[in-house]
N, C-alpha and C positions, 0 to 999 in steps of 0.2 A: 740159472739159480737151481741150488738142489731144493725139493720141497722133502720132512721127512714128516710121519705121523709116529705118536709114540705117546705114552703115557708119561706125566712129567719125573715119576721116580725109577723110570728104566731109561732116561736121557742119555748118563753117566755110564750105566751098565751096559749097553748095549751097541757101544758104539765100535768099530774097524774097520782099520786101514788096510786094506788091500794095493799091493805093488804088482808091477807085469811090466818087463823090462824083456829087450831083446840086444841083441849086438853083437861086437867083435872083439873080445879082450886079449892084448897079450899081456905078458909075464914085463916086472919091472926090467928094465934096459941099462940101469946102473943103480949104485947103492942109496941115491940120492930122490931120485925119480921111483915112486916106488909100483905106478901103475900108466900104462900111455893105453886111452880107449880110441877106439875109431866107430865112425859112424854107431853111435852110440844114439839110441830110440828108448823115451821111458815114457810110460802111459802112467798115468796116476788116475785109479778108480777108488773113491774114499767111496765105502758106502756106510750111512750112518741109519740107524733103526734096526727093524728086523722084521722078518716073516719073509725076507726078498731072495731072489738070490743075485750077485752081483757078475755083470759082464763085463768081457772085455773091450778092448779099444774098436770101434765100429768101425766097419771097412773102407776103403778110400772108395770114390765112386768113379767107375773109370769113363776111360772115353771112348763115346760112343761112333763107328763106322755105320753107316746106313748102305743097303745094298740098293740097289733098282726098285726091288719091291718092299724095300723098309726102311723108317726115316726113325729116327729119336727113341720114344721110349717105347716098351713090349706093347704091343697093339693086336696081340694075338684072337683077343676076343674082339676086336672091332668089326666095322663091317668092311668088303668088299667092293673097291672102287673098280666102275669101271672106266674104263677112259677109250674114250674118241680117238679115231683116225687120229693122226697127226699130233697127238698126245702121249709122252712119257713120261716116265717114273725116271724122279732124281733122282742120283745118290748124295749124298751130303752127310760133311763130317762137320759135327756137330759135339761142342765139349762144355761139359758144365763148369757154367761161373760163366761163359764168356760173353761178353758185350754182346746183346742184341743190336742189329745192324739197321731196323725196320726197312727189310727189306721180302717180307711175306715166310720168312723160312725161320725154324725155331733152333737160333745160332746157339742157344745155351743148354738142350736137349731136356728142358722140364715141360713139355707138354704145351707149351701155352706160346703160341705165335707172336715172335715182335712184341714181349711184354716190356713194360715202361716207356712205350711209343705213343700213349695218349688213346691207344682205342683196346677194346675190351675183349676177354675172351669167351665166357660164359660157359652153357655145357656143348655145344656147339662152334667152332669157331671155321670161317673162309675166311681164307686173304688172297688177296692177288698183288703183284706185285711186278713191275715190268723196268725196262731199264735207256728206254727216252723220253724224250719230254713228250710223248702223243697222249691223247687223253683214252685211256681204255675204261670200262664201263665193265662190273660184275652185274649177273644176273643169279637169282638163287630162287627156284621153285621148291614150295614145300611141297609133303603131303597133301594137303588140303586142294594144292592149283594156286594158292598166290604165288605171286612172283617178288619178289624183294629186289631194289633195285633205287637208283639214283631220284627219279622221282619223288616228286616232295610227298605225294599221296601215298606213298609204294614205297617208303622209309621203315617200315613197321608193318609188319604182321599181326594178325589176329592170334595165332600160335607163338607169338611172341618174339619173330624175330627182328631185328633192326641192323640199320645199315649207316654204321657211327662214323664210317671214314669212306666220304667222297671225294675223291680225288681228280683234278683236271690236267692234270701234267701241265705244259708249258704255256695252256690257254687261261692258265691258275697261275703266277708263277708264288704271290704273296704265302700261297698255301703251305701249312705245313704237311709232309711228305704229299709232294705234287704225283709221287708215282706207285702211292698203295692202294687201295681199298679192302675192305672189311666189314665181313657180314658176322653177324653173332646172336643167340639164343639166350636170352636173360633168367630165359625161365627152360626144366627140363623139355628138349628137343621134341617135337611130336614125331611117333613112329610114323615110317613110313617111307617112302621114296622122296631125294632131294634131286634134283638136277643145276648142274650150274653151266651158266653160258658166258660168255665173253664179248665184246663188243667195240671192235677198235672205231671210236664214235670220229677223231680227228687227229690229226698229225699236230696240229697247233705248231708249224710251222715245216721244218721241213724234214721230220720222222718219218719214216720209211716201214720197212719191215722192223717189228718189235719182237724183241724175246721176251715169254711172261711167264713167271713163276704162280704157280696154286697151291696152296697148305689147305690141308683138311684135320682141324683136332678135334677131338669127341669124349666129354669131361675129362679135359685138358689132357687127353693124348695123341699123340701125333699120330695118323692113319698113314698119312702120305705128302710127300711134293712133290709135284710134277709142273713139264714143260711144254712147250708150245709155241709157235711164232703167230703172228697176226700181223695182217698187210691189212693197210688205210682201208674202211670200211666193211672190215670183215666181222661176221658174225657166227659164231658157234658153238654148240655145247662141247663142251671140255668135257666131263666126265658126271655121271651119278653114281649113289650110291643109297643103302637103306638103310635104316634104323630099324631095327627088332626088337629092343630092350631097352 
């Protein structure tokens, strides 16, 4: 909806249309046919009022290639993950509009992990997300020393963090998404060093070595995802990183 403001007796007076057309015209092809367009693009920008000035058709928003060390949107001022032995930097190509897949990674390149999957992103957001039925287990230490984490006590932080999707894989099966977890900050992140660990707690039947994916967004920008395997009772920090701002 256009909103205008105006006085009611310059409604009338003050009003134009503005046109912005591009294309490919040729000359008429017989005496009958007097014009043939091809790929032919018209923008209609009405603007009604004044004091404004009027633009043109806003830009398409492309898609987005992530490198090793870049996932989604500009994170240029974010902070600095480090990552553990045995921990890499995805790359993922990621295109806006497209179906999130909930599956830890942010398929549609706006910032915000597995949105419309039932769990939250806040200003802070982890997910983990792996791809058998074993049960893995995030861990998320804040600045302060708590630990965030599956425990009913350990759901919630005093800094405000919470931990809205516990996931059991195959030892869960009624669960919705048996193979994510996600940790999130309701309230602005507290400065400071987080640490995150992982935790392959059970194979819940007969899971092996697991592949596990990590997104890191920070008011709902992507930092990073990365990878990792985890064999039946392994336990390790993945990677930290700090909040300055």
């Amino acid at each position: 909806m256009l909103h205008t403001h105006m006085e009611p007796q310059e409604r009338h007076t003050h009003c134009r249309l503005q046109l912005w057309h591009t294309g490919a015209m040729r000359t008429r092809t017989n005496p009958i046919k007097w014009f043939e367009w091809e790929r032919f693009i018209v923008f209609f920008v009405i603007s009604l009022g004044c004091g404004g000035s009027v633009q043109g058709p806003p830009p398409q928003a492309p898609i987005l290639n992530a490198t090793d060390d870049y996932s989604g949107p500009d994170t240029s001022a974010g902070p600095q993950i480090k990552l553990q032995p045995g921990v890499a930097a995805m790359s993922v190509d990621c295109k806006p509009g497209a179906r999130e897949e909930c599956n830890a990674i942010d398929d549609d390149c706006n910032g915000v992990i597995d949105d419309r999957c039932g769990y939250l992103p806040g200003s802070l957001q982890i997910t983990v997300g792996w791809d058998s039925g074993a049960d893995i287990d995030l861990y998320v230490t804040d600045p302060s020393g708590e630990t965030l984490y599956y425990n009913e006590e350990h759901e919630k932080t005093s800094g405000g963090g919470q931990l809205d999707q516990n996931a059991r894989g195959e030892c869960r099966r009624e669960q919705d998404h048996t193979n994510v977890e996600n940790a999130y900050w309701n309230t602005p992140a507290p400065k400071g060093k987080y640490k995150v660990e992982l935790h392959y707690f059970s194979p819940c039947g007969d899971s092996a070595e697991t592949q596990v994916v990590v997104s890191v967004a920070i008011g709902r920008k992507l930092i990073g995802t990365y990878r990792l395997e985890l064999k039946p009772e392994q336990r390790m920090e993945a990677l930290s990183f700090e909040i300055t701002s």
